[in-house]
LUMDRENMAR-584690 format. One line per 4 residues: number of its first residue (from 1); for each residue x, y, z of C-alpha. Coordinates in Angstrom, 1 decimal, always signed. Example, Ala and Ser with C-alpha at 12.3 -4.5 7.8 and 13.67 -1.06 7.14 Angstrom:
// residues 2
1	+12.3 -4.5 +7.8 ~ +13.7 -1.1 +7.1
END
This chain:
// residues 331
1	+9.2 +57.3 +9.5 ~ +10.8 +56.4 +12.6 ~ +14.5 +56.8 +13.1 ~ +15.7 +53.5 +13.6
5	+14.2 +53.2 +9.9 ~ +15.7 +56.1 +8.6 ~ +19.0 +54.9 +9.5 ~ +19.2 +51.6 +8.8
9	+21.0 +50.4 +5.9 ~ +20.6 +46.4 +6.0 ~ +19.9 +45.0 +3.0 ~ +16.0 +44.8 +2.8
13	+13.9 +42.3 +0.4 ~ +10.2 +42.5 -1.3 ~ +7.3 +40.0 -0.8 ~ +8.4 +38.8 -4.1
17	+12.2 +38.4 -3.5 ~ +11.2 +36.8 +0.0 ~ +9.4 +34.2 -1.9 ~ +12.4 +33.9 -3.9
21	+15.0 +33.2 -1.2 ~ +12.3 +30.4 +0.9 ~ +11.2 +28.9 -2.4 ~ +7.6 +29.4 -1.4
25	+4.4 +31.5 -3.1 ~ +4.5 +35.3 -2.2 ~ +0.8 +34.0 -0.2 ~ +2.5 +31.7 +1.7
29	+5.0 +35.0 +2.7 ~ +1.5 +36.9 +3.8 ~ +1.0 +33.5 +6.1 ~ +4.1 +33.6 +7.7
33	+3.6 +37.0 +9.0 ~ +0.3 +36.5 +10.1 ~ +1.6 +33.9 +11.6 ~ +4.5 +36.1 +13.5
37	+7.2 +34.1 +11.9 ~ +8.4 +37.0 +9.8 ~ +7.8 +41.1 +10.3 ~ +7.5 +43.5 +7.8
41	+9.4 +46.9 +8.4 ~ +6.5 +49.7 +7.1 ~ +3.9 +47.8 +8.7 ~ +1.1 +50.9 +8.7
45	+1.9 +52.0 +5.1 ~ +3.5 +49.5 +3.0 ~ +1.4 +49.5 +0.2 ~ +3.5 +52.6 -0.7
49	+6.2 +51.1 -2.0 ~ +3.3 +48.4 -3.6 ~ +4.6 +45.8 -1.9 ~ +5.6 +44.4 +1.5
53	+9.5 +44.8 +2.8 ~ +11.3 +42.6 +5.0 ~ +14.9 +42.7 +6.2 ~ +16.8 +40.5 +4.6
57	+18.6 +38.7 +7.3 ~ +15.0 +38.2 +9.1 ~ +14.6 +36.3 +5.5 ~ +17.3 +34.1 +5.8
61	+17.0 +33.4 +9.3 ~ +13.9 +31.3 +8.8 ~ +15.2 +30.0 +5.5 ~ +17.9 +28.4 +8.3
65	+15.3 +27.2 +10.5 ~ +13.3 +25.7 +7.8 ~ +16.0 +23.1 +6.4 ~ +15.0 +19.6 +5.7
69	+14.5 +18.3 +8.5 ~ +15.2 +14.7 +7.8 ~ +14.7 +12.8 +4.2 ~ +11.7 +12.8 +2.6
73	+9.7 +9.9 +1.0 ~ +10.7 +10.1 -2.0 ~ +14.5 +10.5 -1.4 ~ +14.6 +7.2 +1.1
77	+12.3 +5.2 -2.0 ~ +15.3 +6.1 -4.0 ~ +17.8 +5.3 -1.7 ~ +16.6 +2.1 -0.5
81	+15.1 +1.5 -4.5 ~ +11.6 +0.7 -3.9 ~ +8.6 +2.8 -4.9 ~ +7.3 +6.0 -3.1
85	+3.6 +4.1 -2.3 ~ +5.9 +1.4 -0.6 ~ +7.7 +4.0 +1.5 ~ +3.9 +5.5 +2.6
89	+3.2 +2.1 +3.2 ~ +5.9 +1.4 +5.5 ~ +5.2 +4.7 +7.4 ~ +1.0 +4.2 +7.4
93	+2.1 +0.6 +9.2 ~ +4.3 +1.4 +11.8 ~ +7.4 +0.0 +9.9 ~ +9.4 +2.9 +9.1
97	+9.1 +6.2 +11.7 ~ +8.7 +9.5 +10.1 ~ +7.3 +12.6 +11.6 ~ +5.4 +15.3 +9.8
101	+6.6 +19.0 +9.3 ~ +6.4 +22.4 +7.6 ~ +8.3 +22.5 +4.8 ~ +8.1 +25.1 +2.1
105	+5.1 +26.1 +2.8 ~ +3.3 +22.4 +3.1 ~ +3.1 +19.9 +5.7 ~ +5.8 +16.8 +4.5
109	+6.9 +13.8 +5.7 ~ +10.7 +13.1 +7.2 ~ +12.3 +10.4 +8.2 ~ +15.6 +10.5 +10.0
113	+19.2 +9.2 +9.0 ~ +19.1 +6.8 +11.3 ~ +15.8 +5.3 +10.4 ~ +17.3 +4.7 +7.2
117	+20.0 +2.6 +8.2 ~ +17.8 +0.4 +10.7 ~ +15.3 +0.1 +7.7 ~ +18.3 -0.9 +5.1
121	+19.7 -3.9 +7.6 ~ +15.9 -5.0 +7.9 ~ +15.0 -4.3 +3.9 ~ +15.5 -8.1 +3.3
125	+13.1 -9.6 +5.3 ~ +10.4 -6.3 +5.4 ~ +10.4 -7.1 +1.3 ~ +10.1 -10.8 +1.6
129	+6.8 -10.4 +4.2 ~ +5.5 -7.7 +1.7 ~ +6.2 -10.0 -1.6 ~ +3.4 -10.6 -3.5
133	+3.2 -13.6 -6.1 ~ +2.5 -12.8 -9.2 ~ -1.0 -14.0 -10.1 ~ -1.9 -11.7 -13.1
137	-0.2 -10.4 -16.6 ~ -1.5 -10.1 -19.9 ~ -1.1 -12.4 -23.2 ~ -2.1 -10.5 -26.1
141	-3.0 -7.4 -24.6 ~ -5.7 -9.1 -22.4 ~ -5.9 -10.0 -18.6 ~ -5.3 -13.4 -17.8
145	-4.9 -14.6 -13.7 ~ -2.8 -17.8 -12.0 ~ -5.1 -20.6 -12.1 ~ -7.7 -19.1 -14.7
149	-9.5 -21.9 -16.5 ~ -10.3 -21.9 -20.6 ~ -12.2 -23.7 -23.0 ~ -11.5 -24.2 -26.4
153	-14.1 -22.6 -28.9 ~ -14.2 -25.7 -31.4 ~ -13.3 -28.7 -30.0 ~ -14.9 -27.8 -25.9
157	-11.9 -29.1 -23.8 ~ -10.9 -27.1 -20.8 ~ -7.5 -25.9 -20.4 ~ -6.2 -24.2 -16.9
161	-2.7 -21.9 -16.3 ~ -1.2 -23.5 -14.1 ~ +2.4 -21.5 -13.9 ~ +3.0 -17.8 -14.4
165	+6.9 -16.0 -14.3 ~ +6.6 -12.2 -15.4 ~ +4.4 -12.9 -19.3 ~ +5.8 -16.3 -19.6
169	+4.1 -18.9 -18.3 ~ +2.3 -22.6 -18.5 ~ -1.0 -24.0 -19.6 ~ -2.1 -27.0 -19.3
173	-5.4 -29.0 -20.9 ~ -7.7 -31.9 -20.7 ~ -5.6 -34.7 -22.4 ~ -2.4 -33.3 -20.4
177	-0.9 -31.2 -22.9 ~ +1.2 -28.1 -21.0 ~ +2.1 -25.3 -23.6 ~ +3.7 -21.7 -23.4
181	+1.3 -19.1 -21.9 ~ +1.3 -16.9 -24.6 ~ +0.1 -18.9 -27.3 ~ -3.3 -19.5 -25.4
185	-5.8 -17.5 -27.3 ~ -3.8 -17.8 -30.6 ~ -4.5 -21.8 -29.9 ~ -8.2 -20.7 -29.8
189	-8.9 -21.1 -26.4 ~ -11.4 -18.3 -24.0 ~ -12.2 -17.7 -20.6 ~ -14.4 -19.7 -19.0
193	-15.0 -17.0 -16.0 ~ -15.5 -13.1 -16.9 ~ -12.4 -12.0 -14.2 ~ -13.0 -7.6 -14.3
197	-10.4 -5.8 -12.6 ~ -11.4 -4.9 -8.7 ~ -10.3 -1.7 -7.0 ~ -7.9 -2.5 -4.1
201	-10.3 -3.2 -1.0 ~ -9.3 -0.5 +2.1 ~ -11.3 -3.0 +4.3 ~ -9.0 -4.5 +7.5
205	-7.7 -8.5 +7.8 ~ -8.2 -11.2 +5.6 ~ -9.2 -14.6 +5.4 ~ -6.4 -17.1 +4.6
209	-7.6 -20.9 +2.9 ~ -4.9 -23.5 +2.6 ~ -6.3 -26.1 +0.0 ~ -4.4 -29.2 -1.5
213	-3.3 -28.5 -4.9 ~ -6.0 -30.7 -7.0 ~ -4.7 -33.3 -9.4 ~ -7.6 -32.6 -11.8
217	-8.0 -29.3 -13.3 ~ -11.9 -29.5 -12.7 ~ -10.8 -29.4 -8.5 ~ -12.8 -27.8 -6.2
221	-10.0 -25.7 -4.9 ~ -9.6 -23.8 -8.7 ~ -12.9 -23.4 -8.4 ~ -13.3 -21.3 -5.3
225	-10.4 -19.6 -6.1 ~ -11.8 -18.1 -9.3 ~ -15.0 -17.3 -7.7 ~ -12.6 -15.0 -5.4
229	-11.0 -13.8 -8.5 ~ -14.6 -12.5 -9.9 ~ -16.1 -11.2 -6.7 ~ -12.8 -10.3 -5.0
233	-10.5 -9.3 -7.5 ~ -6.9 -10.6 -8.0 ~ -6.2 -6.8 -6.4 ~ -7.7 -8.2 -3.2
237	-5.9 -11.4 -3.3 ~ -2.9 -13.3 -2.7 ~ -1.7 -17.0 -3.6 ~ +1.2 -18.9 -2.5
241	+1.9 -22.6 -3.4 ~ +4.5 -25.0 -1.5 ~ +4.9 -28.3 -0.8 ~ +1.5 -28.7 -3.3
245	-0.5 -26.7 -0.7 ~ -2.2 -23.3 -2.4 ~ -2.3 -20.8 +0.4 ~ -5.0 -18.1 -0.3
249	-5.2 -15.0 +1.6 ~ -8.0 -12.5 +0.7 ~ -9.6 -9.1 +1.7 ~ -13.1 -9.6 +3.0
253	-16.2 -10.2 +0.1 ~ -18.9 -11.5 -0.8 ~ -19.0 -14.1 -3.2 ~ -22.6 -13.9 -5.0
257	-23.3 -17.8 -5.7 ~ -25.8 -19.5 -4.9 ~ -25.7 -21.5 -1.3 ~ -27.8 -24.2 -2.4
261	-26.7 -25.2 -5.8 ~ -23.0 -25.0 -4.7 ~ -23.3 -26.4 -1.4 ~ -20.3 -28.8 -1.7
265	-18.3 -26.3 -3.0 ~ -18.8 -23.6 +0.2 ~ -18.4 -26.8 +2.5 ~ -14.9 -27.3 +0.7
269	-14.2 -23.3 +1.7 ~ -15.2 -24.1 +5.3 ~ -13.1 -26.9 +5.7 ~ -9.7 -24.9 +4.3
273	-10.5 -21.9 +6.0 ~ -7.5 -21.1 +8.1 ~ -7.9 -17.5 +9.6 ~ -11.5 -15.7 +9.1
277	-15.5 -16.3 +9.1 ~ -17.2 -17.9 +6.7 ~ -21.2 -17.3 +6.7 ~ -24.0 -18.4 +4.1
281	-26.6 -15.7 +3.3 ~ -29.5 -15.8 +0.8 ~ -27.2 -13.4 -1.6 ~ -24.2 -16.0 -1.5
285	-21.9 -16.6 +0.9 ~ -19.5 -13.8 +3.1 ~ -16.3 -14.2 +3.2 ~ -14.9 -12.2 +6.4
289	-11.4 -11.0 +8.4 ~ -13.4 -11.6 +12.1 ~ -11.2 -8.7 +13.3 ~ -12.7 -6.4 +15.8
293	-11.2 -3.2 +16.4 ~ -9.1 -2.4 +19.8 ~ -8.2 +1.1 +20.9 ~ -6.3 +2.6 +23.3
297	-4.1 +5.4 +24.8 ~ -0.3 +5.7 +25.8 ~ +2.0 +8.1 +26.7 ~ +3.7 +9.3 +23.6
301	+7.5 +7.5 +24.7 ~ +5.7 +4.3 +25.3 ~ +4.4 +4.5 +21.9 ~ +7.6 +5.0 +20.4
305	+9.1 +2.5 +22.3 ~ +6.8 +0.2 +21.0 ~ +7.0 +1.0 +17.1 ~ +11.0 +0.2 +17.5
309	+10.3 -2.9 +19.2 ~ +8.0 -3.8 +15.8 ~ +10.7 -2.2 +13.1 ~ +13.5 -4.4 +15.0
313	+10.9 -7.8 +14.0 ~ +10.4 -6.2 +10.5 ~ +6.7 -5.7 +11.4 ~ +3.8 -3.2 +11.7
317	+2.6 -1.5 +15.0 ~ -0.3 -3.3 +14.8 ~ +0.9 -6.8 +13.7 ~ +3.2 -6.1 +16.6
321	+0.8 -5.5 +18.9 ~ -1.4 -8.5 +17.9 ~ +1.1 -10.8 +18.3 ~ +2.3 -9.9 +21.7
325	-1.2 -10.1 +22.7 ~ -2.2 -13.4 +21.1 ~ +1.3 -15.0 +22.9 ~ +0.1 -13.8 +26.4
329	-3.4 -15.2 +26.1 ~ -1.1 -18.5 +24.8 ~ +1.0 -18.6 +27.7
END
């Protein structure tokens, strides 16, 4: 035993009690000296005392430099009351900055104080780009979907929702009868389309249709927009209606009808299709973003410059991006 050793009474700790003080598994303690970020005293013959000893103020010196760094995820979803997937969102987009570090023994997302307070004086129009019409609840423990038409299992006529506001809701029929949402399958009426619940699509863009909302509920626009319902999936799919216009925005897909025998019906998507491709295969008819990736290199402070520029507009890096782009090629 050296001397230094044999003389030195500062308080010492085991593997265990160092796992203790850092909140962390007694591996992640073997880690951290392997890594050189703490040092053991009997380094040649520790396993005398059956266990690793560290100096206890070595201990809580890195217990120091590992403090929160900033707040995580889940403490800014709290704070700003949204959900923790919206948060990741925001930070996966370019909205919200964060920067990952060690923590605990994991790598963790933190966002800084001041973040937080840009984000706050921006929440209201960051939700209202990310709101999402509600297009989809159940009546009687079954899915039923904005738009969705029904036919009556006696009597044939066709009935169509036309109105949905959390699981109330209107339906309207044939001879012009509207009634509450949730007495449509005890008035006997079924789905005319088998709508099965999609996964979310991770594919980039989307198309957007704008289509006159018809006056009959046999239109061509209801149509089309439950074929996206059944190949899509309301998951991949958002509605909007104003001033009797339906806007439509969906991830790419393919709808599986067939061209020929619906040929009016894919002319009516071509005509209404606002932002996208539209091709007719023999397996149906594609329904694409038309984005094409772009990638390209900056110098770290450029990047950051630009990612505050987009948070001050309440937008993504990339939608940022895209739109400075599109207004030079405009001007």
């Amino acid at each position: 035993m050296s001397e230094h050793l044999l003389f030195d009474n500062r308080p010492r700790v085991t593997t265990k009690g160092a796992a203790k003080l850092l909140k962390v598994t007694e591996a992640t303690i073997y880690r951290y000296e392997k890594e050189g970020k703490l040092s053991s005293i009997y380094k040649d013959n520790w396993y005398k005392d059956g266990t690793k000893v560290f100096f206890k103020e070595d201990v809580e010196k890195l217990l120091e430099d590992m403090k929160k760094p900033g707040l995580t995820i889940q403490e800014v979803a709290k704070r700003v009351d949204v959900s923790h997937s919206t948060v990741s969102k925001w930070i996966q987009t370019g909205v919200l900055s964060a920067e990952k570090k060690e923590y605990k023994g994991k790598e963790t997302y933190f966002i800084q104080e001041e973040d937080v307070q840009v984000l706050s004086e921006m929440l209201p129009s960051i939700l209202r780009k990310y709101e999402k019409k509600q297009i989809a609840c159940k009546v009687e423990g079954r899915d039923v979907y904005l738009y969705q038409s029904f036919q009556h299992k006696e009597t044939k006529e066709y009935a169509r929702i036309i109105a949905m506001d959390g699981e109330k809701g209107k339906v309207v029929t044939e001879s012009e009868e509207v009634f509450p949402l949730e007495e449509l399958f005890a008035r006997g009426y079924e789905p005319t389309y088998i709508i099965e619940g999609k996964r979310h699509s991770t594919k980039r863009g989307q198309a957007r249709f704008a289509f006159k909302k018809p006056h009959l509920l046999q239109g061509t626009a209801y149509k089309v927009i439950e074929w996206i319902y059944v190949y899509g999936g309301a998951a991949n799919l958002k509605i909007d209606e104003k001033d009797q216009m339906i806007h439509v925005e969906v991830k790419p897909v393919v709808l599986e009808v067939e061209p020929v025998e619906n040929q009016m019906e894919i002319e009516y998507l071509a005509k209404h299709l606002q932002e996208g491709e539209l091709s007719v295969r023999n397996n149906g008819v594609y329904i694409e973003s038309g984005l094409e990736a772009v990638s390209f290199h900056v110098e770290k402070e450029l990047k950051n410059q630009m990612k505050e520029a987009a948070k001050r507009e309440g937008i993504g890096l990339e939608e940022w991006l895209k739109k400075l782009v599109s207004h030079y090629f405009e001007h």
